[in-house]
Each structure stands twice: as structure tokens, then as C-alpha cells.
Backbone as CSV, one residue per row, in Angstrom:
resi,resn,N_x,N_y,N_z,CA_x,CA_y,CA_z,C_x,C_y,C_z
1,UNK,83.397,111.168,108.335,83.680,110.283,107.200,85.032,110.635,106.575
2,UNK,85.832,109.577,105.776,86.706,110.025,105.255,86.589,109.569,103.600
3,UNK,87.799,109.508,103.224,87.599,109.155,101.450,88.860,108.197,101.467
4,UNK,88.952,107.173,100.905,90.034,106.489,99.807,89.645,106.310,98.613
5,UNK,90.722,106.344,97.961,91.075,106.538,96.319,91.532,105.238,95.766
6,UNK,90.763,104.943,94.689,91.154,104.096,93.247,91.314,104.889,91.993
7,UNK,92.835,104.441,91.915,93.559,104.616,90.272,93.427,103.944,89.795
8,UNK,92.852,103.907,88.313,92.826,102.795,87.183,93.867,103.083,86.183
9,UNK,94.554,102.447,85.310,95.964,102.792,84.891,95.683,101.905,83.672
10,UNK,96.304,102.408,82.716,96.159,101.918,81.030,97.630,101.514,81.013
11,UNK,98.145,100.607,80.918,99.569,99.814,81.323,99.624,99.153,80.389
12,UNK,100.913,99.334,79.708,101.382,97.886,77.978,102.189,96.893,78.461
13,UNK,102.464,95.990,78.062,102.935,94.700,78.222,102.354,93.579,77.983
14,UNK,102.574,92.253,77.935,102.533,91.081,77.696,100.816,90.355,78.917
15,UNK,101.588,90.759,79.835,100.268,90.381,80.906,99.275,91.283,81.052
16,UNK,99.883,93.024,80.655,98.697,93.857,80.299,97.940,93.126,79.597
17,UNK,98.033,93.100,78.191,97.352,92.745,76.980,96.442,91.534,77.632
18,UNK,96.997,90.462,78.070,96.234,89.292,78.577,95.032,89.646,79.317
19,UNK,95.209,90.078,80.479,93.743,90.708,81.669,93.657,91.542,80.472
20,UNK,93.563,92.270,79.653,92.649,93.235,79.095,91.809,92.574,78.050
21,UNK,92.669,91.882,77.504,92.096,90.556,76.182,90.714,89.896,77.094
22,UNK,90.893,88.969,78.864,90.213,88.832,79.777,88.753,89.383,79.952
23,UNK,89.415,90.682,80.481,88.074,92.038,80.949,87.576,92.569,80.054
24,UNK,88.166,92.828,78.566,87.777,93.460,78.044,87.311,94.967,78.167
25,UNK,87.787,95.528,78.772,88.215,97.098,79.417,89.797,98.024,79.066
26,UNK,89.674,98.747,78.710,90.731,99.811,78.874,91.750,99.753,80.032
27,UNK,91.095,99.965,81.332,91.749,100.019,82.771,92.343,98.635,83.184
28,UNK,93.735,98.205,83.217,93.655,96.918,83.807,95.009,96.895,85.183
29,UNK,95.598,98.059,85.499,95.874,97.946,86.468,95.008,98.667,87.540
30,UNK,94.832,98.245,88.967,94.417,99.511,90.031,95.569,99.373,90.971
31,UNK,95.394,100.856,91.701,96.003,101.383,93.395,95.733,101.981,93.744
32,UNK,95.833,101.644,94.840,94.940,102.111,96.388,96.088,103.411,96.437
33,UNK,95.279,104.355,97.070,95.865,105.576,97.322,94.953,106.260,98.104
34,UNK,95.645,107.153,99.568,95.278,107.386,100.464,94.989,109.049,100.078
35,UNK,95.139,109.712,99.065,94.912,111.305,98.622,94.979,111.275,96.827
36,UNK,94.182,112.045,96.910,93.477,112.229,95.398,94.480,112.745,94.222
37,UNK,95.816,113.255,94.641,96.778,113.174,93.736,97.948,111.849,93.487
38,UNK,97.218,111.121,94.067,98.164,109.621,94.484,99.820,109.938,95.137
39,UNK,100.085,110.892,95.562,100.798,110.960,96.515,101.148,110.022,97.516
40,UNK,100.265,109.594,98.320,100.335,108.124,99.115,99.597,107.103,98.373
41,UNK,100.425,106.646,97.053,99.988,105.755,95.957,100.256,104.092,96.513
42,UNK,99.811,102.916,96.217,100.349,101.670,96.568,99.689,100.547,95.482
43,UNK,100.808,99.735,95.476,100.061,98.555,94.570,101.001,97.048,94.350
44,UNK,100.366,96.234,93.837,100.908,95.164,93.556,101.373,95.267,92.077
45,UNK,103.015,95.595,91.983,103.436,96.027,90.406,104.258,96.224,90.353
46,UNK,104.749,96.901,88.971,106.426,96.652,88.979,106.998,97.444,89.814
47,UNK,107.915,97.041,90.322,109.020,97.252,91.279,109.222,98.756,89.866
48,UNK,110.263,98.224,89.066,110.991,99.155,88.047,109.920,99.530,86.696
49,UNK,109.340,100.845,86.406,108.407,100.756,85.518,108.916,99.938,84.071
50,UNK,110.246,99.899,83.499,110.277,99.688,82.668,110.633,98.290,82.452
51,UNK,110.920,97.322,83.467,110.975,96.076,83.734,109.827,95.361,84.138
52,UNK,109.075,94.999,83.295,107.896,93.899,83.802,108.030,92.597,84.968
53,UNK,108.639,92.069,84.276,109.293,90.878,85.506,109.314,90.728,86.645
54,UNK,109.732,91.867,87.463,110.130,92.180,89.078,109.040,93.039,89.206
55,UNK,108.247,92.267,90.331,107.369,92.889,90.218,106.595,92.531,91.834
56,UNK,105.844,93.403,93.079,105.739,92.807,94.176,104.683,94.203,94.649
57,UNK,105.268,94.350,96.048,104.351,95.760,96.489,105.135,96.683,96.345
58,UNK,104.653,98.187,96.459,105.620,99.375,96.113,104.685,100.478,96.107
59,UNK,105.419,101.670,96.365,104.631,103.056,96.891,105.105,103.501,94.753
60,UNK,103.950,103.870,94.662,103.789,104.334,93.072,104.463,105.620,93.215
61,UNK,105.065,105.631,91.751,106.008,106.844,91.897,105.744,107.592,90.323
62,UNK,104.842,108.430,90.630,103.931,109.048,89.040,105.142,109.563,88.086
63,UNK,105.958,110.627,88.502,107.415,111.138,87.665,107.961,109.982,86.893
64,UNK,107.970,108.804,87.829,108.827,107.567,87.238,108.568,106.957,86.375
65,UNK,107.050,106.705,86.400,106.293,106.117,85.867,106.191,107.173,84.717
66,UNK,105.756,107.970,84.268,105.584,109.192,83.649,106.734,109.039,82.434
67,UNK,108.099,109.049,82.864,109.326,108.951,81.797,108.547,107.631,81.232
68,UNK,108.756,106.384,81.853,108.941,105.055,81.119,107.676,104.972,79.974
69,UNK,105.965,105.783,80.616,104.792,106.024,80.231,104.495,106.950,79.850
70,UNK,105.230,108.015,78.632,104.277,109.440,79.148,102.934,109.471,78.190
71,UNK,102.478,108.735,78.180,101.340,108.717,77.207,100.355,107.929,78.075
72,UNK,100.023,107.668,78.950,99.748,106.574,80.695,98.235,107.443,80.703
73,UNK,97.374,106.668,80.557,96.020,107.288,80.696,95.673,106.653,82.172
74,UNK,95.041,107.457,82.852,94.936,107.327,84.755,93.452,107.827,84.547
75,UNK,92.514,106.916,85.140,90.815,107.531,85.757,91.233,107.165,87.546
76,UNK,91.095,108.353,88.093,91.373,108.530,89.803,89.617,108.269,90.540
77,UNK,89.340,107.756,91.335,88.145,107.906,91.649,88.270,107.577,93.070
78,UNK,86.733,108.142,93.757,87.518,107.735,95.807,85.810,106.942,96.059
79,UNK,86.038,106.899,97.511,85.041,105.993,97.907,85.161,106.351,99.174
80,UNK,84.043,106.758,99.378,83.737,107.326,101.404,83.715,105.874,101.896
81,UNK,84.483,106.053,103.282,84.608,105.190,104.318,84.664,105.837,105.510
82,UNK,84.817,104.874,106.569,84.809,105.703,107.770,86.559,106.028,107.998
83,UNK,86.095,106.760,109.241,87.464,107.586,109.523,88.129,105.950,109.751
84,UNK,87.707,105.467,110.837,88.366,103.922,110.800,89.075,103.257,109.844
85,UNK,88.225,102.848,108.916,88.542,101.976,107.620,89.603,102.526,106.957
86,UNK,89.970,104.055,106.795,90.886,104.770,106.166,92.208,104.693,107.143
87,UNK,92.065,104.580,108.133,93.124,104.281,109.425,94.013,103.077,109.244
88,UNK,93.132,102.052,109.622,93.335,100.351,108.734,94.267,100.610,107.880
89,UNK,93.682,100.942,106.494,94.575,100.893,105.136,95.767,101.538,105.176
90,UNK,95.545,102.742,106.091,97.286,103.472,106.246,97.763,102.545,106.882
91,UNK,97.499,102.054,107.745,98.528,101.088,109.095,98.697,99.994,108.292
92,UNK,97.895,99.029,107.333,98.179,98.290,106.531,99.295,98.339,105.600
93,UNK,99.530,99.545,104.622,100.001,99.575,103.513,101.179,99.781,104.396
94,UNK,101.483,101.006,105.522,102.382,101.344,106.050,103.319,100.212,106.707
95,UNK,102.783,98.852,106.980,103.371,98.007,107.434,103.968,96.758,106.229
96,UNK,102.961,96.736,105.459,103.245,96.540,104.163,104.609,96.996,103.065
97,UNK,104.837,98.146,103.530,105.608,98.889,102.711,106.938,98.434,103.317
98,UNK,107.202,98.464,104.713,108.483,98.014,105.251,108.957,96.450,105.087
99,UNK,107.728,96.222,104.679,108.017,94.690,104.278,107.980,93.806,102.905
100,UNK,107.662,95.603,101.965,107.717,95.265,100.627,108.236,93.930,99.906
101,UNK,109.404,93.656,99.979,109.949,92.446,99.098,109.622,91.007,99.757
102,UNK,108.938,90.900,100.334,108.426,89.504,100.966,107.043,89.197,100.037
103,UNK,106.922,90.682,99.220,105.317,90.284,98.324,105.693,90.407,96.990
104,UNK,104.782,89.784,96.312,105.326,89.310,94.946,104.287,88.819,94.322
105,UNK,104.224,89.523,92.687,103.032,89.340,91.835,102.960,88.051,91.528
106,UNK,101.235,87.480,91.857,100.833,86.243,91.505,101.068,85.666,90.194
107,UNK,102.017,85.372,89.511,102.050,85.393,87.967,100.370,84.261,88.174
108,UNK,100.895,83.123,88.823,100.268,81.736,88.285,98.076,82.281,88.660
109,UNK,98.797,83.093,89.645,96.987,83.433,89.973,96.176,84.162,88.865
110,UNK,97.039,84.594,87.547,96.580,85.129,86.202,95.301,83.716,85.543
111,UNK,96.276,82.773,85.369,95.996,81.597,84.876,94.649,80.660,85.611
112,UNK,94.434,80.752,87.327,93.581,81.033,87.619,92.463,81.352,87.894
113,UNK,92.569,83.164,87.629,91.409,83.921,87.471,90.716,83.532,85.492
114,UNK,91.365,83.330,84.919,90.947,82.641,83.886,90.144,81.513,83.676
115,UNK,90.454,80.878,85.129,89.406,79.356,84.929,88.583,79.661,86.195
116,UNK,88.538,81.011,86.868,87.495,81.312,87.385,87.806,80.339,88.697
117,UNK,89.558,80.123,89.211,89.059,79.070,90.196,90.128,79.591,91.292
118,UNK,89.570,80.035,92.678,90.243,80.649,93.740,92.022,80.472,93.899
119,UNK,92.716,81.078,93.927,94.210,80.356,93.879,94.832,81.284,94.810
120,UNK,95.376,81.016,95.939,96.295,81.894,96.519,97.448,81.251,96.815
121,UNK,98.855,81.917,96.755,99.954,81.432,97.621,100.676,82.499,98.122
122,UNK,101.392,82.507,99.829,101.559,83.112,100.330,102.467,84.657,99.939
123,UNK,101.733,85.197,100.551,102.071,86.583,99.709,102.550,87.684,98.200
124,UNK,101.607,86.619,97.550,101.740,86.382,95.963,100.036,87.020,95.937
125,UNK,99.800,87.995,95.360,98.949,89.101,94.582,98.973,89.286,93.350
126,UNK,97.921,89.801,92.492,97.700,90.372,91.568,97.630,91.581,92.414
127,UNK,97.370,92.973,91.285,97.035,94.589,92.092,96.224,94.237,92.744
128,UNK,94.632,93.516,91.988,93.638,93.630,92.223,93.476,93.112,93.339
129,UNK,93.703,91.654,93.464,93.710,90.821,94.860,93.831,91.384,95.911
130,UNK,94.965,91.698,95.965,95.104,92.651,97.129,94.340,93.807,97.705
131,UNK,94.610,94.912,96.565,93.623,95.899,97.229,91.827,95.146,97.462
132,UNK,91.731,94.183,96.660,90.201,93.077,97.167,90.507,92.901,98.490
133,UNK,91.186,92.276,98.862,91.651,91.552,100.592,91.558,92.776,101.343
134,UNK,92.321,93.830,100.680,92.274,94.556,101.671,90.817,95.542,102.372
135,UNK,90.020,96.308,101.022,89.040,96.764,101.381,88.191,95.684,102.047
136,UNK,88.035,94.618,101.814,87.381,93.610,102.766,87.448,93.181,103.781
137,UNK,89.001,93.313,104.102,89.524,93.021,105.632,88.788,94.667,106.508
138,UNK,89.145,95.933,105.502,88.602,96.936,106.427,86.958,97.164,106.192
139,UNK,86.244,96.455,106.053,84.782,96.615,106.046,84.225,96.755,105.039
140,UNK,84.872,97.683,103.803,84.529,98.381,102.866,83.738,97.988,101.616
141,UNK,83.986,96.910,101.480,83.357,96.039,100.088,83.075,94.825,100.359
142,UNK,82.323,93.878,100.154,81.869,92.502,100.176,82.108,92.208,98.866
143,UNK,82.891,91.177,98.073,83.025,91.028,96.865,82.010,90.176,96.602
144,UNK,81.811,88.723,97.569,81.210,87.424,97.278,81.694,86.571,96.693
145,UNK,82.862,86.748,96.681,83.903,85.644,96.150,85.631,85.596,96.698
146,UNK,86.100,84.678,96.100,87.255,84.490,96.692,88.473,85.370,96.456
147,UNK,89.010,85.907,97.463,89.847,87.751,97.003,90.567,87.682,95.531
148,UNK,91.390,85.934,95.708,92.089,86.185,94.568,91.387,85.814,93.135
149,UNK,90.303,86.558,93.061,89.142,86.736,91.900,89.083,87.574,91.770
150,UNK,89.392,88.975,92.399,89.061,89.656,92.379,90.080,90.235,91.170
151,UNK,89.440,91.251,90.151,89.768,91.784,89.141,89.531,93.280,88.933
152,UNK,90.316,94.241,87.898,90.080,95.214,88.090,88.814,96.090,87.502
153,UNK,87.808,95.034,87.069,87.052,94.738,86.340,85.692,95.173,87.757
154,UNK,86.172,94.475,88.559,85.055,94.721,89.871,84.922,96.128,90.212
155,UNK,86.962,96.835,90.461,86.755,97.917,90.833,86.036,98.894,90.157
156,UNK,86.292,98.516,88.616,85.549,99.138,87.893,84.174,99.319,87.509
157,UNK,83.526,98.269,87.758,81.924,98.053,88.176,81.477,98.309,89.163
158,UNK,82.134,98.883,90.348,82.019,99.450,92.419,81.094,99.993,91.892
159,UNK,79.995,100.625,92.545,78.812,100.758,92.385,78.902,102.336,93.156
160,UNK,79.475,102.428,94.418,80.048,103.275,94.976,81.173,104.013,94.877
161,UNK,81.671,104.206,94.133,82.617,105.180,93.869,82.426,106.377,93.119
162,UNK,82.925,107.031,93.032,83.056,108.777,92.132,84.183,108.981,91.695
163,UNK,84.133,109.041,90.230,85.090,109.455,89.701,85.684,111.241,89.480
164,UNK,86.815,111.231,89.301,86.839,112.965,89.821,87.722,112.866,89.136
165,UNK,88.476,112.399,88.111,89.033,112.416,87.121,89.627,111.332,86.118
166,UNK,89.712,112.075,84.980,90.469,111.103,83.736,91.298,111.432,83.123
167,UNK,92.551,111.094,82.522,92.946,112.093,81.710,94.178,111.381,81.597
168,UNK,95.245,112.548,81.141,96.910,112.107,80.796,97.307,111.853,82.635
169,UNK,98.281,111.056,82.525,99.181,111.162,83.783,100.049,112.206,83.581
170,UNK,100.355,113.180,82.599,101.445,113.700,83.013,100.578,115.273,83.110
171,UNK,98.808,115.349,83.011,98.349,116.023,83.961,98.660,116.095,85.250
172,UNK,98.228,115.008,85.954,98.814,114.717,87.079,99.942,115.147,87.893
173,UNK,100.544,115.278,87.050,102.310,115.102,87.494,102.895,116.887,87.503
174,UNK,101.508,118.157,87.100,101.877,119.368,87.238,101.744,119.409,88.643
175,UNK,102.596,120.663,88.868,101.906,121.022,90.297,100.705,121.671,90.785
176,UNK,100.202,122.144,89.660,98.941,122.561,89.451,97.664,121.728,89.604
177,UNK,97.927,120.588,88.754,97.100,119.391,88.909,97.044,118.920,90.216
178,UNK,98.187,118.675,90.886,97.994,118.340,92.074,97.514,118.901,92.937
179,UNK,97.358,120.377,93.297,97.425,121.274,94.160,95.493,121.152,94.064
180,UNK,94.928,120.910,92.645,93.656,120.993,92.729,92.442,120.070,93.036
181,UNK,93.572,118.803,93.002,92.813,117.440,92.978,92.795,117.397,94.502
182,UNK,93.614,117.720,95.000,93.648,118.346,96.971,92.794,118.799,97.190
183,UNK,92.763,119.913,96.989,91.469,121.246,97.272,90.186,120.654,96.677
184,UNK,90.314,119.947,95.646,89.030,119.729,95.553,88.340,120.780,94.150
185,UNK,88.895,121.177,93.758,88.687,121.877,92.733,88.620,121.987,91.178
186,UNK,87.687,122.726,90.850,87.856,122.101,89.481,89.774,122.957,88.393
187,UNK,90.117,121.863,86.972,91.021,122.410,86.871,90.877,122.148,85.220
188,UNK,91.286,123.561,84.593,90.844,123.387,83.435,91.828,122.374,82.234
189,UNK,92.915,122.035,82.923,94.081,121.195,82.254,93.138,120.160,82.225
190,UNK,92.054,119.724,82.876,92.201,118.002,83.053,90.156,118.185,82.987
191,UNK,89.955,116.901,82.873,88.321,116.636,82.979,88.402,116.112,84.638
192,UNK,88.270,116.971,85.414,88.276,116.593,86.906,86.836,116.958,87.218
193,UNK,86.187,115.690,87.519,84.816,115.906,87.850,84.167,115.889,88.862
194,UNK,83.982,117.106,89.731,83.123,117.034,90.815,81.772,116.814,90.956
195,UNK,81.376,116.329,92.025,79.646,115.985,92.482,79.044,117.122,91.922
196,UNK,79.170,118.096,91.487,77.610,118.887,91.604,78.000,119.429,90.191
197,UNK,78.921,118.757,89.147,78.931,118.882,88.077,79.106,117.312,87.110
198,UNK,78.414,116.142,87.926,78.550,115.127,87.248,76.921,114.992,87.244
């Protein structure tokens, strides 16, 4: 078996506020990330943290994010899959990534998911959409609805997942933090919660 990872991300702005006004939740961005310190981080989002606007696919960059955010509340959580399914998503994102600027945030699919009515256009995502399409294309989740419905609201209701931490991002961003969220260990900087202490 292997593991992939969901980041939930406390994000300000204009379309933040909107999906959160929406969901009514704290968490309203997610990304897929292939290791538990988001190291191999990915998502549908801003290109530049401090520019909303430009905005598409992109390998998350926590330091960066960190200056523009340092106050950025992150819940990390993973989800067993098979060795397969975790294969997929690397070869996915990895092909994805070289082809970054051909993808581009769904503004109009906001408006949309608001009237609850399927909307896609070509290579136009929300975060959520995407990482939806994607765990579905690799086996992993059945949503029961149409991907670009999908919200971060679902990930957050997964039924299957484990959370293994919450906290500041600029926990995260020690080397300490990182070194433990690897190993697997507990770390007293952060509320990192393992199985046999949840």
C-alpha cells in the first residue's frame, strides 16, 4: 500500500471569502501532495502567492507562500491507496507540470458550483475539481457527481482520510517539522497526530 496527501489551506482574498461564505468551513483551498511535508505539493492556484488573478496549475512552494502568508493555517491529512494509484498521480501531475500554463483557474465554474450545475471548459479547474478528476480517474474516490462539483468541502467530509496534522505553515516550513512529518513522528512544535494517538 502506499499513502497520498491532502492539504487544506486557510487562503484570503475575494474568491476565498466567496467558497467559504459557500461551504461555510475554515479550509477552502486543497493540494494534492505526494509526501507528508508537501514537498511534492500541486494545485490549481495562484501562479504568484501575492497576485490572485493569475492563477492555473503549479508545484506549491511553502517558503513562498509563507512570506506573502505567514499567518497560513494548513490541516495535512493522507489517504492509503495502492502502490498503483500513487504511480498514476505522480505520472499525472508530472506531466501536468510540464504543461502547466495550458491550465487555468475556472473563474466561471465558481458561479456554477453555486447553482449546483456541472460546468466544465477545457482545462479550466477549480483546486478542487481537479484533484476530484483526478483521484477518480485513479480509482480512489467515487464522488457521484459531476468533477466540476466537486468542492473542498467533500475533501473535507472524505470519510477516509487521517489527519496527522494542523497548525501554522510556518511550522511546516522548519526543518525539523519536516524531517518529522517524513519519519512519521510525533513533534512537539506542531499538533501532528498519529494513529495510535488519535
Amino acid at each position: 500500500m502506499a499513502e497520498i496527501y491532502i492539504a487544506f489551506v486557510d487562503t484570503p482574498g475575494f474568491f476565498a471569502r466567496m467558497i467559504r461564505k459557500r461551504l461555510k468551513q475554515k479550509y477552502i483551498h486543497v493540494v494534492v501532495s505526494l509526501d507528508a511535508s508537501l514537498t511534492e505539493a500541486y494545485s490549481i492556484g495562484r501562479r504568484h502567492p501575492s497576485i490572485p488573478l493569475i492563477a492555473g496549475f503549479e508545484k506549491e512552494d511553502k517558503k513562498k507562500i509563507l512570506r506573502t502568508f505567514p499567518q497560513a493555517d494548513y490541516m495535512i491529512c493522507r489517504i492509503t491507496c495502492s502502490k498503483e494509484q500513487k504511480e498514476y498521480i505522480e505520472r499525472t501531475l508530472q506531466k501536468a507540470m510540464k504543461k502547466r500554463f495550458r491550465y487555468h483557474y475556472a473563474v466561471l465554474g465558481l458561479f456554477f458550483i453555486l447553482m449546483n450545475r456541472p460546468f466544465y471548459q477545457k482545462n479550466h479547474y477549480t483546486c478542487s475539481s481537479y484533484i476530484g478528476k483526478l483521484f477518480e480517474d485513479a480509482g480512489i474516490c467515487r464522488w457521484g457527481k459531476h468533477f466540476s462539483l466537486v468542492t473542498p468541502k467533500d475533501f473535507y467530509e472524505y470519510p477516509e482520510k487521517e489527519k496527522i496534522f494542523e497548525g501554522k505553515l510556518r511550522d511546516l516550513c522548519t526543518h525539523k517539522e519536516s524531517f518529522c512529518l517524513q519519519k512519521g513522528r510525533r513533534c512537539r512544535s506542531s499538533r501532528l497526530l498519529l494513529p495510535e494517538n488519535l
